[in-house]
C-alpha positions as YAML, in Angstrom:
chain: A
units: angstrom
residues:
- id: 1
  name: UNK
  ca: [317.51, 107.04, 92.21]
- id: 2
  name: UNK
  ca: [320.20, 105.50, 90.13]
- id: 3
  name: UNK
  ca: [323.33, 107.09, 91.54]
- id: 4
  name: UNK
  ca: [323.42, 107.06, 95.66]
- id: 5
  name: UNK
  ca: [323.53, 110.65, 96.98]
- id: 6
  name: UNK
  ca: [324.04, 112.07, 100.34]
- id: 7
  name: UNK
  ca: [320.56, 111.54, 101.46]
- id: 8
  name: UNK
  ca: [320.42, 108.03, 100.18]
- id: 9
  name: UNK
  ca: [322.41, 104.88, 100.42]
- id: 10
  name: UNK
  ca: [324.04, 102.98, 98.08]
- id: 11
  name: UNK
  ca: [321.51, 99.94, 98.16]
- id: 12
  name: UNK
  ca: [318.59, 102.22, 98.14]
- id: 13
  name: UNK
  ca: [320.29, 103.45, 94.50]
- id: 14
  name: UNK
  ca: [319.88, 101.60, 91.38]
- id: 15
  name: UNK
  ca: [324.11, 101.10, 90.92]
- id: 16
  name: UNK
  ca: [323.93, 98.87, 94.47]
- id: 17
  name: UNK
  ca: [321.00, 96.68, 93.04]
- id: 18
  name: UNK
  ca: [322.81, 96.22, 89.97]
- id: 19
  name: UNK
  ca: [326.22, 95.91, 92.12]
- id: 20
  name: UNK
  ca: [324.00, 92.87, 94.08]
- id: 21
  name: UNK
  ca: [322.55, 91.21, 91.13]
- id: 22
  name: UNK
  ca: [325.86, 90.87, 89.37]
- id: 23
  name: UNK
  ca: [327.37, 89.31, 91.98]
- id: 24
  name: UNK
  ca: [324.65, 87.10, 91.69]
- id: 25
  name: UNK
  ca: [325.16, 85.88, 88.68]
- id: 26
  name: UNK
  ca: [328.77, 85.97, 88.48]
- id: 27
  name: UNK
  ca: [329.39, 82.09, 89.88]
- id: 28
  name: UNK
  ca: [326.30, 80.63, 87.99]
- id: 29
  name: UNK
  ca: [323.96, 81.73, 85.30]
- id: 30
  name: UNK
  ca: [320.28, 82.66, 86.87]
- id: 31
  name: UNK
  ca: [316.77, 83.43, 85.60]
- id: 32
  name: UNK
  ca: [314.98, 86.82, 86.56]
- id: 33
  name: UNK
  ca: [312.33, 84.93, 88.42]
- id: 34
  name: UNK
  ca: [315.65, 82.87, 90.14]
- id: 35
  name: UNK
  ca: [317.21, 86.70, 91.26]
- id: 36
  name: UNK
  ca: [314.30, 87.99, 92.15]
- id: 37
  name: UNK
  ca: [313.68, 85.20, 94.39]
- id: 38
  name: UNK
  ca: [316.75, 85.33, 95.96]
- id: 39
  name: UNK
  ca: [316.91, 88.96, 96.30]
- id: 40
  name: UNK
  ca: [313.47, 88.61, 97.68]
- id: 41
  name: UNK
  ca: [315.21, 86.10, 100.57]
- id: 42
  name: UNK
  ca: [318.10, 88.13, 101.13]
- id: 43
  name: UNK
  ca: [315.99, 91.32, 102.33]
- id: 44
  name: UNK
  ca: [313.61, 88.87, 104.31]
- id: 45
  name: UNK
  ca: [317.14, 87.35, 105.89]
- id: 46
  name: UNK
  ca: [318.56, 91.06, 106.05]
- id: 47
  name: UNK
  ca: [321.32, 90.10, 104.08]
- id: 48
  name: UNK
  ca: [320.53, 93.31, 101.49]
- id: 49
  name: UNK
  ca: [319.32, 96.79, 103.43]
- id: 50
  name: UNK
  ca: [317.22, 98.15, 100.87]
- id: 51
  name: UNK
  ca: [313.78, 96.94, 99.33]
- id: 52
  name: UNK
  ca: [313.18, 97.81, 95.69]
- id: 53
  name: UNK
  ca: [310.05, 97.02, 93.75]
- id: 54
  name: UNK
  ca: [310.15, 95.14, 90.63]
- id: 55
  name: UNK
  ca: [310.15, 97.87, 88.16]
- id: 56
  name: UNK
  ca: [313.15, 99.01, 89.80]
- id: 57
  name: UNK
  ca: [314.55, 95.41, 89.84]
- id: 58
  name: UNK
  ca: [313.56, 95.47, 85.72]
- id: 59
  name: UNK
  ca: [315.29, 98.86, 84.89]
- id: 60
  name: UNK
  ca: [318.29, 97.64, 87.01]
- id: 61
  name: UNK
  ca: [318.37, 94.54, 84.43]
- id: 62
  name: UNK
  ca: [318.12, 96.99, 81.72]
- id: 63
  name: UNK
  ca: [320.79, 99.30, 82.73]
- id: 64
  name: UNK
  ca: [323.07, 96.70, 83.40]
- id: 65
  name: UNK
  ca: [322.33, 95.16, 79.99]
- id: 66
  name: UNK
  ca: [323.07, 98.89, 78.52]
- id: 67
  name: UNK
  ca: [326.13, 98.90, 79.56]
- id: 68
  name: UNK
  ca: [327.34, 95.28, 78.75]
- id: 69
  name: UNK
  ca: [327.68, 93.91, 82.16]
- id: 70
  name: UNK
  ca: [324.94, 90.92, 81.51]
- id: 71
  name: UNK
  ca: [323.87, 89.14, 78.65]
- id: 72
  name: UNK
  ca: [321.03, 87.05, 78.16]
- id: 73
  name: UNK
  ca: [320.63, 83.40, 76.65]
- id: 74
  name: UNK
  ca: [317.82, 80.99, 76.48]
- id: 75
  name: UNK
  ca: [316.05, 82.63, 79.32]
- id: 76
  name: UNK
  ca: [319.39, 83.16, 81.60]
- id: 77
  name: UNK
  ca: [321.07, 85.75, 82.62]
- id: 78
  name: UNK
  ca: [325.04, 85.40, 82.20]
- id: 79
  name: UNK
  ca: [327.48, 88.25, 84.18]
- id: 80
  name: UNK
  ca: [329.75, 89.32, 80.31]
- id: 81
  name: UNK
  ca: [333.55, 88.90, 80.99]
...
């Protein structure tokens, strides 16, 4: 789900993964592989409630990149200002 509903919370949505990843990368620019790691240590920590797969974790990349919240350079992901 993109959008959190009634029925679903807003880290199980789409908008709270890409809420998470841009904070992120807003103090330092980070590579997919660097998120995803972290992401990955934050749900094993229980720092973030909801597990998403990776093609969920890709469109969220995408989406936020749609709507000119990220940009990416030389491999890194930088939050736009």
């Amino acid at each position: 789900m993109i959008l959190p509903s009634k029925h679903l919370n807003f880290s199980a949505s789409l908008l709270g993964l890409g809420s998470y990843i841009l904070q992120s990368v807003n103090d330092k620019p980070l590579s997919i592989d660097e998120i995803w790691e972290q992401y990955n240590n934050d749900i094993k920590n229980g720092n973030y409630y909801a597990s998403h797969s990776f093609d969920n974790f890709i469109l969220t990349i995408i989406f936020l990149y749609g709507i000119n919240t990220i940009k990416e350079q030389s491999g890194m992901i930088y939050k736009c200002n």
